[in-house]
C-alpha positions as CSV (number, residue, x, y, z in Angstrom):
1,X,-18.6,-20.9,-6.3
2,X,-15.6,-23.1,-7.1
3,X,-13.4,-24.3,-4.5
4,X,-9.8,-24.2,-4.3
5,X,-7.7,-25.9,-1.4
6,X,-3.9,-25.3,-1.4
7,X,-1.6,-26.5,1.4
8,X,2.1,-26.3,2.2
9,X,4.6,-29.2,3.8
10,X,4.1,-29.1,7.3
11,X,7.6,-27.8,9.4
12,X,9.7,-30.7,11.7
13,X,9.9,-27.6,15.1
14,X,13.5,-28.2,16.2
15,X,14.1,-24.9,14.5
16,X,12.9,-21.5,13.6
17,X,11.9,-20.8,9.7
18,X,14.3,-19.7,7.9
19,X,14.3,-18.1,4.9
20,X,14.2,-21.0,2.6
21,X,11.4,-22.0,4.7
22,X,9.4,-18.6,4.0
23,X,10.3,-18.7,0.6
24,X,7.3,-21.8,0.4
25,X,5.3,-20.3,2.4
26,X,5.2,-17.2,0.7
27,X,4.8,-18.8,-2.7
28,X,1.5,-20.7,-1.7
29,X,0.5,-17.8,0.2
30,X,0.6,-15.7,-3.3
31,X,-1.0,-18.5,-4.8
32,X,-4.2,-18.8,-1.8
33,X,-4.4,-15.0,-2.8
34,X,-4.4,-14.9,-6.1
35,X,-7.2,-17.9,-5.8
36,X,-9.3,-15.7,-4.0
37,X,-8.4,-12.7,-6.3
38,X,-9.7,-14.7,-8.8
39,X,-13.2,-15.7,-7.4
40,X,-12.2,-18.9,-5.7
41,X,-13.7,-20.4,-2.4
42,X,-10.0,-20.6,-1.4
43,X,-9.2,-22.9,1.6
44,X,-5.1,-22.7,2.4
45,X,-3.6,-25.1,4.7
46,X,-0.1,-24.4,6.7
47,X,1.2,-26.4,10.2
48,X,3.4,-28.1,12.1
49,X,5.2,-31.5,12.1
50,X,5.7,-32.5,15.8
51,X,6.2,-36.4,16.0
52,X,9.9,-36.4,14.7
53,X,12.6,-38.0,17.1
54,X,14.3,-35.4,16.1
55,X,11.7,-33.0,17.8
56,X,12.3,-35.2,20.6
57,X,15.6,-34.6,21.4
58,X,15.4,-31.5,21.1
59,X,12.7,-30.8,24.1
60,X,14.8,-33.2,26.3
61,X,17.9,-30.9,25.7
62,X,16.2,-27.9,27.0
63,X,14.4,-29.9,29.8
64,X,11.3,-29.8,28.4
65,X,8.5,-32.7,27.0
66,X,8.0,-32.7,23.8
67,X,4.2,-31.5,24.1
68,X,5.3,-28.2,26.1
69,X,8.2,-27.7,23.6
70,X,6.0,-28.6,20.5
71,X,3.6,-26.6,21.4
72,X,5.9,-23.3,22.1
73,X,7.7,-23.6,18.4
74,X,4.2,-24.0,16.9
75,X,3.2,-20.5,18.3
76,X,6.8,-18.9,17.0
77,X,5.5,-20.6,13.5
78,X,2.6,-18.8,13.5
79,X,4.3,-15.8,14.6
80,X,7.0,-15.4,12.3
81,X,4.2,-16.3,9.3
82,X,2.0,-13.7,10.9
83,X,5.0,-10.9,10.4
84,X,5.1,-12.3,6.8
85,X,1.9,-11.4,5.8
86,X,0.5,-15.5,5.2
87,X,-2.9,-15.7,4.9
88,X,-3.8,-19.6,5.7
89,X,-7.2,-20.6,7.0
90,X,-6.1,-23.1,9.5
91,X,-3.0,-24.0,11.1
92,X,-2.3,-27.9,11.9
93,X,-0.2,-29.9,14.4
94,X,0.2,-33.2,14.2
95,X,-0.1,-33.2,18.1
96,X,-3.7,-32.1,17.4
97,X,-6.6,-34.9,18.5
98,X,-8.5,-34.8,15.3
99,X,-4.8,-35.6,13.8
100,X,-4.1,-38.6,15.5
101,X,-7.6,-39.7,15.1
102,X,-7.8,-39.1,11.5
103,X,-3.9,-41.1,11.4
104,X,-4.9,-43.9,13.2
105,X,-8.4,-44.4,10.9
106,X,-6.5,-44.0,7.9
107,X,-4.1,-46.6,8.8
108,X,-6.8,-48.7,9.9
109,X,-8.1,-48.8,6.3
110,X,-5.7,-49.3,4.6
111,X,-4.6,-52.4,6.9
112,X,-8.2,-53.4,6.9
113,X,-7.9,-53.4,3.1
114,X,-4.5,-55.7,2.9
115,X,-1.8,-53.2,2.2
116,X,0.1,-53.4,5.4
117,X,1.6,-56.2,6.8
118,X,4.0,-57.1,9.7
119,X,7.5,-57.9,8.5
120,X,11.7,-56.7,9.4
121,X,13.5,-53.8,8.1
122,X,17.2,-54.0,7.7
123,X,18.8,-51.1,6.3
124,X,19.7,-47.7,6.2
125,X,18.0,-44.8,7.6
126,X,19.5,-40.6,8.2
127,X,18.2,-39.5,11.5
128,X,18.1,-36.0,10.3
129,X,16.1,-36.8,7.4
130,X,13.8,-39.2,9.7
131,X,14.0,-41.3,6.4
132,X,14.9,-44.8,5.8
133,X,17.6,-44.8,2.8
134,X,18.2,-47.1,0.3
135,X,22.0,-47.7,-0.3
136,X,21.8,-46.6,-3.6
137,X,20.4,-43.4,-2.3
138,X,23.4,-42.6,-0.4
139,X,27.0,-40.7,-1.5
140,X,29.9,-42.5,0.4
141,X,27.7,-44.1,3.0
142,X,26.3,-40.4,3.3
143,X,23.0,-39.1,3.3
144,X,22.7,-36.7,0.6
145,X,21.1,-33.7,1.9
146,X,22.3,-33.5,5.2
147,X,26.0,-35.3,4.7
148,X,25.8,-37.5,7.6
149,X,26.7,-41.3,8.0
150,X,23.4,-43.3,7.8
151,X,22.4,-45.3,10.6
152,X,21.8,-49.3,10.1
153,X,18.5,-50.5,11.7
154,X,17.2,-53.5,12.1
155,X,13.8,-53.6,13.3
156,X,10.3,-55.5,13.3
157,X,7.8,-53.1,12.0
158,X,4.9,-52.6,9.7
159,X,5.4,-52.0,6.4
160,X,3.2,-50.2,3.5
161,X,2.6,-52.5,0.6
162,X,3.4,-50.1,-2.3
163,X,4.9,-52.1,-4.8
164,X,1.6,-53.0,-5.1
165,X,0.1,-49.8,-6.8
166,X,2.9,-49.3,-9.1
167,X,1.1,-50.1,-12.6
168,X,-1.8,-47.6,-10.6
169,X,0.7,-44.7,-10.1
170,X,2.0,-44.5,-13.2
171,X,-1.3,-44.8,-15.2
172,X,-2.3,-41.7,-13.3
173,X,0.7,-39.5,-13.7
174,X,0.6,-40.4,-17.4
175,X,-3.2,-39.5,-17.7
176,X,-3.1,-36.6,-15.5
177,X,-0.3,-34.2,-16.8
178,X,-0.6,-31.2,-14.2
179,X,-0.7,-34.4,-10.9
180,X,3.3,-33.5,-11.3
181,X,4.6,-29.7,-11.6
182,X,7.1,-28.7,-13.3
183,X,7.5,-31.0,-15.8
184,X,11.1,-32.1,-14.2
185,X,9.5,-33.2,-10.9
186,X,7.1,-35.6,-13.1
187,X,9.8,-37.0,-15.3
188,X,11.7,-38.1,-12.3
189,X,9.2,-39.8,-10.5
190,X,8.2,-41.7,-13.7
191,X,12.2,-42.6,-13.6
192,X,11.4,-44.1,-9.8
193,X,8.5,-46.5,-10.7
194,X,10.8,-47.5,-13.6
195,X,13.4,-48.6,-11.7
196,X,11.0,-50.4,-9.3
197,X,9.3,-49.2,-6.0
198,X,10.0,-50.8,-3.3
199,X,7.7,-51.4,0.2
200,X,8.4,-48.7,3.2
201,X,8.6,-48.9,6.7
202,X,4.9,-47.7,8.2
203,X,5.6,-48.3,11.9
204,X,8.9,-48.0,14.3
205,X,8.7,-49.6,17.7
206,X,10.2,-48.5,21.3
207,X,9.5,-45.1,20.1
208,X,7.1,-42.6,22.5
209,X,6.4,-40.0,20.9
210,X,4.0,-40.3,18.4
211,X,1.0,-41.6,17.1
212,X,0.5,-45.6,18.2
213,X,-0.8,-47.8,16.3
214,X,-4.1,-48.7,16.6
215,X,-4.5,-51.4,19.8
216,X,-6.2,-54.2,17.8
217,X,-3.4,-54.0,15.5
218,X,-0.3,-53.8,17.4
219,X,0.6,-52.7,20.9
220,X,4.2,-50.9,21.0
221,X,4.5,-49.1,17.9
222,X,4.1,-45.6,17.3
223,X,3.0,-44.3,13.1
224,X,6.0,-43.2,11.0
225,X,6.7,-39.7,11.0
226,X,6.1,-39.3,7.2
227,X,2.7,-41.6,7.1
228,X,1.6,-39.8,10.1
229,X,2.6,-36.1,8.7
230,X,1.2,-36.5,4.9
231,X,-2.6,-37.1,6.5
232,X,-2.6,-33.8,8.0
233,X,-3.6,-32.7,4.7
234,X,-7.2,-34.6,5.0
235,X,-7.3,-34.9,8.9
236,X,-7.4,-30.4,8.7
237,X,-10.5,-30.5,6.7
238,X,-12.3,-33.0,9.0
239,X,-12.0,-36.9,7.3
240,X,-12.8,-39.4,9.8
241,X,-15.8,-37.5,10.5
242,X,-15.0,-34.2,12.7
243,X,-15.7,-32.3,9.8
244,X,-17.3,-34.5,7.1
245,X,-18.9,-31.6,5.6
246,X,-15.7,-29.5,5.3
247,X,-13.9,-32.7,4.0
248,X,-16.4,-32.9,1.4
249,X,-16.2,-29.2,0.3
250,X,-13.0,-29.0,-0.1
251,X,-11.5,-32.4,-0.5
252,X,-9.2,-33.5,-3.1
253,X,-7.3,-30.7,-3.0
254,X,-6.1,-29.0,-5.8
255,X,-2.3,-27.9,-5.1
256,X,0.4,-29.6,-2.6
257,X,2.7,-26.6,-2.5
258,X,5.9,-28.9,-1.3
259,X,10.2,-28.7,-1.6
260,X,11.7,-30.6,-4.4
261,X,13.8,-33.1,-1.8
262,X,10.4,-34.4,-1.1
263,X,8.9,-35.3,-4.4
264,X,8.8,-39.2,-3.8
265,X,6.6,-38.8,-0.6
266,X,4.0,-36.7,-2.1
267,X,4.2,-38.0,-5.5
268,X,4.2,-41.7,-4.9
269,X,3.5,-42.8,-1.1
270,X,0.7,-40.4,-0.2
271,X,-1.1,-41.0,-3.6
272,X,-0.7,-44.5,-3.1
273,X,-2.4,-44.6,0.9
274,X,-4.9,-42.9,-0.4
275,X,-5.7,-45.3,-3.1
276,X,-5.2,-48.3,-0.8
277,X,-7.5,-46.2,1.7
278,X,-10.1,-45.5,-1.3
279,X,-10.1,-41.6,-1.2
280,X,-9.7,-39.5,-4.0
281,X,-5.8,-38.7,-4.4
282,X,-4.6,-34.5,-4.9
283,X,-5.0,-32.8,-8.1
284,X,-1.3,-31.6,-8.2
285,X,1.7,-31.4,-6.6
286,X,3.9,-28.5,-7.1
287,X,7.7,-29.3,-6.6
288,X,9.4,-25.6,-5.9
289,X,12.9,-25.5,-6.1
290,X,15.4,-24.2,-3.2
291,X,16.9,-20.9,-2.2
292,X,20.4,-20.8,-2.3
293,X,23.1,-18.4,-0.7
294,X,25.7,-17.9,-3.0
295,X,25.6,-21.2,-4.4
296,X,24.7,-23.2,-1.5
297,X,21.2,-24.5,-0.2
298,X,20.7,-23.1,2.7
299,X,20.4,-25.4,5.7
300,X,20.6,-25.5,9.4
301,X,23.2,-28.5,9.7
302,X,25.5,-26.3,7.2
303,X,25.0,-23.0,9.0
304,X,24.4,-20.5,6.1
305,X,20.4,-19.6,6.9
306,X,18.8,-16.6,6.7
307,X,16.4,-14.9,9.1
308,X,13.2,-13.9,7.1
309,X,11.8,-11.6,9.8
310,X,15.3,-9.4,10.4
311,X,15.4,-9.4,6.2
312,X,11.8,-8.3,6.5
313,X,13.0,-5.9,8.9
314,X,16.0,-4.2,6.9
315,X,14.0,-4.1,3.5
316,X,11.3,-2.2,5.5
317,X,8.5,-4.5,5.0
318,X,7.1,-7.8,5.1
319,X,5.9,-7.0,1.7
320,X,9.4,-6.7,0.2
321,X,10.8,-9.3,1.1
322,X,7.6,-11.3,-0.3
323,X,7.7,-9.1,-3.5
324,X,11.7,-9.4,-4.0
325,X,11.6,-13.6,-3.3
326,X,9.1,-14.3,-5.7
327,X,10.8,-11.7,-8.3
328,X,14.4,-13.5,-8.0
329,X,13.8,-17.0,-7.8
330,X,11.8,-18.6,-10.5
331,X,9.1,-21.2,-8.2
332,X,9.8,-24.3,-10.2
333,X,14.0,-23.9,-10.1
334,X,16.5,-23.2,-7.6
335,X,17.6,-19.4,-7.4
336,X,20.6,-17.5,-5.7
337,X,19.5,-14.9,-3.3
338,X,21.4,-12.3,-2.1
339,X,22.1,-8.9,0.0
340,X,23.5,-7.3,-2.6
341,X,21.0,-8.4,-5.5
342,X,18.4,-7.5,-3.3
343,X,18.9,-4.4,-2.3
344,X,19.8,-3.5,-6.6
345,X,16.5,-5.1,-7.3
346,X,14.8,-3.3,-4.6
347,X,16.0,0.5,-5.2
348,X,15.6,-0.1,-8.8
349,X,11.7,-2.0,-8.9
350,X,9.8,-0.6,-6.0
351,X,11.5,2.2,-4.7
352,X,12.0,4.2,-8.3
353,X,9.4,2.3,-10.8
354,X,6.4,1.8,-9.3
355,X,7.2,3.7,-5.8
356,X,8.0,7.2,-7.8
357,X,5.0,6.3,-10.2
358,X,3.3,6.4,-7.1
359,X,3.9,9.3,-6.0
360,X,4.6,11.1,-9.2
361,X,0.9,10.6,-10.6
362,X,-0.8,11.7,-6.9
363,X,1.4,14.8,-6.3
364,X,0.4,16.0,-10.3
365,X,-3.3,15.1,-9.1
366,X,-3.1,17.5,-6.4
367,X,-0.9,19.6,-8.2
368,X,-3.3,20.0,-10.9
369,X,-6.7,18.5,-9.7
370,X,-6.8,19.5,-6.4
371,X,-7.0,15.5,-6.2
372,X,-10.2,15.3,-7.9
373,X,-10.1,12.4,-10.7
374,X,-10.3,13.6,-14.7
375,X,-13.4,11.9,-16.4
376,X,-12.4,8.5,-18.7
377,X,-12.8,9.8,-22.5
378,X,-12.2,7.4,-25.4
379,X,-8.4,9.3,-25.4
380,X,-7.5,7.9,-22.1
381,X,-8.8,4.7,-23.1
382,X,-6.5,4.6,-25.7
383,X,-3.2,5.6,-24.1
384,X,-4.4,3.0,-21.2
385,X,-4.6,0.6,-23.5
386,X,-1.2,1.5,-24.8
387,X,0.5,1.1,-21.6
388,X,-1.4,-1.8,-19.9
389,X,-3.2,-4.0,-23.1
390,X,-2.8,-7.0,-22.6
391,X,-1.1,-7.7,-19.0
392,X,-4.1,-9.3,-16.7
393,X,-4.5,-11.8,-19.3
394,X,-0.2,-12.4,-18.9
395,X,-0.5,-12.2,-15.7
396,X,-3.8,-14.8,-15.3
397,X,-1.5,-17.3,-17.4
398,X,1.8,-16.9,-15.2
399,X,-0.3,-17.1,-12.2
400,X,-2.1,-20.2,-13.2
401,X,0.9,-21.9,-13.4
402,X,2.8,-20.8,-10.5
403,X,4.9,-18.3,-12.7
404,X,5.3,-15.5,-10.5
405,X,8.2,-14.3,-11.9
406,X,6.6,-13.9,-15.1
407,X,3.5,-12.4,-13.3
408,X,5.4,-10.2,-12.1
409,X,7.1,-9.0,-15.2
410,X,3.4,-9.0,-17.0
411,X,2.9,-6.5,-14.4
412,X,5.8,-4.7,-14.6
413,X,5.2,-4.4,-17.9
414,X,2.2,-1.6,-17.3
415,X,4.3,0.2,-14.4
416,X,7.6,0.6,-16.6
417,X,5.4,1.7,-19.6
418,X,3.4,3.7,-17.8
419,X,6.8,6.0,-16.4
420,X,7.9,5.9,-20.0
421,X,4.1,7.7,-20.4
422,X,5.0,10.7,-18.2
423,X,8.2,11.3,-19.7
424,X,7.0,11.4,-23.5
425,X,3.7,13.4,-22.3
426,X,5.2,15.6,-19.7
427,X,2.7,16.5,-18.2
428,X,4.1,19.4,-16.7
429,X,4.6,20.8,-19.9
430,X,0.7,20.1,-21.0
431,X,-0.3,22.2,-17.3
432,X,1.8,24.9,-18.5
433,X,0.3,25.1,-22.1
434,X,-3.0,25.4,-20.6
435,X,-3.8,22.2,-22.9
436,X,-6.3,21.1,-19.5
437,X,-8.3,18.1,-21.8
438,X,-4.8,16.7,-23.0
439,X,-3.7,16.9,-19.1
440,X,-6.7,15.3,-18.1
441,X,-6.7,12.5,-20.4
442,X,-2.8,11.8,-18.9
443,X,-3.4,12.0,-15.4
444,X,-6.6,9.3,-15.9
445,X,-4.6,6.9,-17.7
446,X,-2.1,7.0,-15.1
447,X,-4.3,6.6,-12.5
448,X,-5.8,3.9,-14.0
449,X,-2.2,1.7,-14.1
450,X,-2.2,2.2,-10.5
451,X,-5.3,1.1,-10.0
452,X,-4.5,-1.7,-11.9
453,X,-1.2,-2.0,-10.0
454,X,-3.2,-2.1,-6.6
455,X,-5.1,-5.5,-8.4
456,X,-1.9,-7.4,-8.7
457,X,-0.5,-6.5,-6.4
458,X,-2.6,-8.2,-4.0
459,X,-1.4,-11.6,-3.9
460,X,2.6,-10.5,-3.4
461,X,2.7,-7.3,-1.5
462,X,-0.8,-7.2,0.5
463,X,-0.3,-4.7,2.8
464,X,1.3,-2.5,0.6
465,X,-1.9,-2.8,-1.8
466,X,-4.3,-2.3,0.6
467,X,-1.8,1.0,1.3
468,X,-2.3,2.0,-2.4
469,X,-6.2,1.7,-2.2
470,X,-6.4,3.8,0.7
471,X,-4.3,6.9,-0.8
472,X,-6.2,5.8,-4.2
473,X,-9.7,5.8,-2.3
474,X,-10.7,2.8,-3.6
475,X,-12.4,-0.1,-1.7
476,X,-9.2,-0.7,1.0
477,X,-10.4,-4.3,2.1
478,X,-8.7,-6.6,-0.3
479,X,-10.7,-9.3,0.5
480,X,-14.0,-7.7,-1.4
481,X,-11.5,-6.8,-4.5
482,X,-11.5,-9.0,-7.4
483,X,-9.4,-9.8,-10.5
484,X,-12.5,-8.0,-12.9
485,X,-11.9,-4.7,-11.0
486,X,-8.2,-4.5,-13.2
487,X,-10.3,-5.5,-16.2
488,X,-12.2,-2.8,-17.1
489,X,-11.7,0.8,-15.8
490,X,-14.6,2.7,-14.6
491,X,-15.6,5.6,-12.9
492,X,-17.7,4.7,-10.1
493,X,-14.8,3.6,-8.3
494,X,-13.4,6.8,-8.0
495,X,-13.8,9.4,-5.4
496,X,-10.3,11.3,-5.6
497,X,-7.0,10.8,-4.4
498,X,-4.7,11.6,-0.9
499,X,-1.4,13.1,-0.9
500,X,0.7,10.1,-1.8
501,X,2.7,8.5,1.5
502,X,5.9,7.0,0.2
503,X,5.3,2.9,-0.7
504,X,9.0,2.0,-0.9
505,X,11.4,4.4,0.8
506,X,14.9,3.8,-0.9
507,X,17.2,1.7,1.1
508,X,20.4,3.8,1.1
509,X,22.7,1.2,2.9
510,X,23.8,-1.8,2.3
511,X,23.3,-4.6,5.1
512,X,26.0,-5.7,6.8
């Protein structure tokens, strides 16, 4: 079975997630699931990022060390993702003991190998970013992203030699098309090496908490928060030998799942330590874009965040909020997202298209079949064809590139065809003519949309699937379904239908 190992940025824990958080979480989850969906030995990494000054502070401020404190927030991580439905195999923190091991080896290396060397940083560097700034990088002496004054440091510390693999970086990104996704994100990095890379900072001294250096190397300094917090990704699956077999399996991974602002880590340094370390560097790196409230990223240090779990709440379910992110914001651009867009989007997609499809094509089953499912004749097949030809293979190519709007729509293509179906058949009219073959041959084609629908619908609104398959009677453990079941219809799978439950209750209200 092929593998497939997807992972998401790890989270700095001085805050809760918010909803431009969730919003990469959410995507890789779809993605992990639609891996698996498709046959995939699908291994999905999510954690924390604990060794942050920043992190620091915080604890200190509530009277706490930063191992109690780190390791509170990590468990309100895991909570909130928990209400949000992500599936991930393992969650990480860079607190872990296999972490620091696997930090400390890895750094070993690549100094062993003669890419780090001892020298003095002078220059800028944004506290909240944990980032050391080149002036050019800055706006009026202000860090970018979080429009604060950068602080000038001058410090002895280690520093990584990447200059050094510049003519190596390039030749990969230019031989290896999908390494950078979208096409935006790889065009900017290329702009980066053309302009020069420059060495970074690897080490800061006087700081505790973090990962020290190793003792025959230096005594003193603790691992940069970004060296230390890009190895999680090989230090989960076991590489400096607490997992060898694991790290093998699954190792290079196929898709970093990361934020656009942090491109240049994942697209230059990390590939780089790994070549200077001499393991294989990621397949891809997906640069989604950000969620913005009414033309504004949203942020903690501006104040304009989002709560997933109380949007979760108000849109009744975990599900629509996962359903309704993906569907708005395109995964490779920046997107507005909004109350009142929502709540249109919501009423109008899953409450009356597919929710009343729904329960439209049960209630006629029981109405008419005493929920007992009509036989698939070669007229079925052709009106199912009508109405749903063509959308898994839209849907396979969407998917595969991290399109889930456009999945989406390839779905929605069967479920807004398929209520255009009723209203030219009408049923109701075929039950009263006593035309029972013609009714029949309706009811299965309908049927068979929905259990198409409860196929792809897997990877963005699980819960509600597995919902679907249970009123459907249809295997109700996701997990054993797979993409070939909305392939080809077939009657073995069907053993009747329930009275339909309501999916999407409308949401009469507007929140407040």
């Amino acid at each position: 079975m092929k593998t497939f190992y997807v992972t998401t940025a790890i989270d700095y824990v001085n805050a809760r997630p918010h909803l431009g958080t969730a919003y990469e979480k959410i995507g890789a989850d779809c993605l992990a699931r639609y891996k698996r969906l498709a046959g995939f030995d699908t291994y999905f990494l999510m954690g924390t990022d604990e060794h942050s000054t920043n992190v620091e502070k915080e604890a200190h401020r509530l009277g706490k060390t930063p191992e109690v404190y780190c390791k509170e927030m990590a468990r309100e991580f895991e909570e909130v993702w928990a209400k949000l439905n992500i599936s991930y195999d393992q969650f990480i923190r860079t607190d872990d003991p296999q972490h620091k091991t696997a930090v400390q080896n890895l750094f070993r290396t690549v100094y062993n190998n003669g890419y780090i060397y001892q020298g003095t940083y002078e220059g800028y560097y944004c506290v909240s970013c944990e980032e050391f700034k080149l002036e050019k990088d800055l706006v009026d002496g202000l860090c970018p992203r979080h429009k604060e004054k950068a602080t000038w440091l001058e410090e002895k510390n280690y520093f990584f030699a990447l200059s050094k693999f510049s003519g190596r970086l390039k030749k990969h990104i230019e031989e290896n098309r999908e390494f950078i996704q979208p096409e935006t994100r790889r065009n900017e990095i290329l702009g980066v090496i053309e302009r020069g890379l420059e060495d970074v900072s690897v080490s800061r001294k006087g700081v505790q908490w973090g990962v020290p250096l190793p003792s025959e190397i230096a005594e003193g300094h603790v691992v940069y928060v970004w060296f230390d917090a890009l190895i999680n990704y090989i230090s989960a699956l076991g590489y400096s030998g607490a997992d060898d077999a694991r790290f093998r399996k699954y190792w290079p991974a196929d898709c970093h799942v990361i934020g656009k602002d942090i491109t240049r880590f994942h697209c230059l340094i990390w590939p780089a330590m790994l070549m200077a370390a001499d393991v294989p560097v990621a397949r891809s790196v997906f640069g989604h874009g950000f969620v913005y409230s009414r033309g504004t990223k949203m942020s903690k240090t501006i104040g304009n965040i989002m709560d997933p779990i109380e949007l979760a709440e108000f849109l009744g379910s975990a599900d629509s909020l996962r359903y309704l992110l993906l569907r708005e914001i395109a995964f490779d651009r920046d997107g507005d997202f909004t109350i009142e867009q929502t709540v249109t989007r919501y009423n109008a997609e899953l409450a009356n298209e597919l929710g009343n499809l729904f329960s439209r094509t049960l209630s006629m089953l029981q109405r008419y079949r005493d929920g007992s499912v009509p036989t698939w004749t070669r007229e079925a097949a052709i009106d199912y064809d009508e109405i749903a030809g063509g959308v898994v293979d839209e849907y396979v190519n969407a998917m595969d590139q991290l399109s889930f709007d456009q999945a989406i729509v390839a779905w929605w293509k069967a479920v807004q065809s398929a209520n255009r179906y009723i209203e030219q058949k009408k049923p109701w009219e075929l039950s009263r003519a006593g035309d029972a073959r013609a009714l029949d041959d309706v009811l299965r084609a309908l049927l068979e949309v929905l259990r198409l629908s409860s196929v792809l619908s897997i990877p963005f609104t699980p819960v509600k699937a597995e919902a679907m398959r249970r009123q459907l009677r249809l295997e109700p453990d996701i997990s054993k379904v797979t993409l070939e079941e909305a392939r080809s219809p077939g009657d073995d799978a069907w053993k009747g239908v329930d009275s339909p439950d309501p999916l999407f209750p409308k949401i009469e209200t507007p929140a407040k």
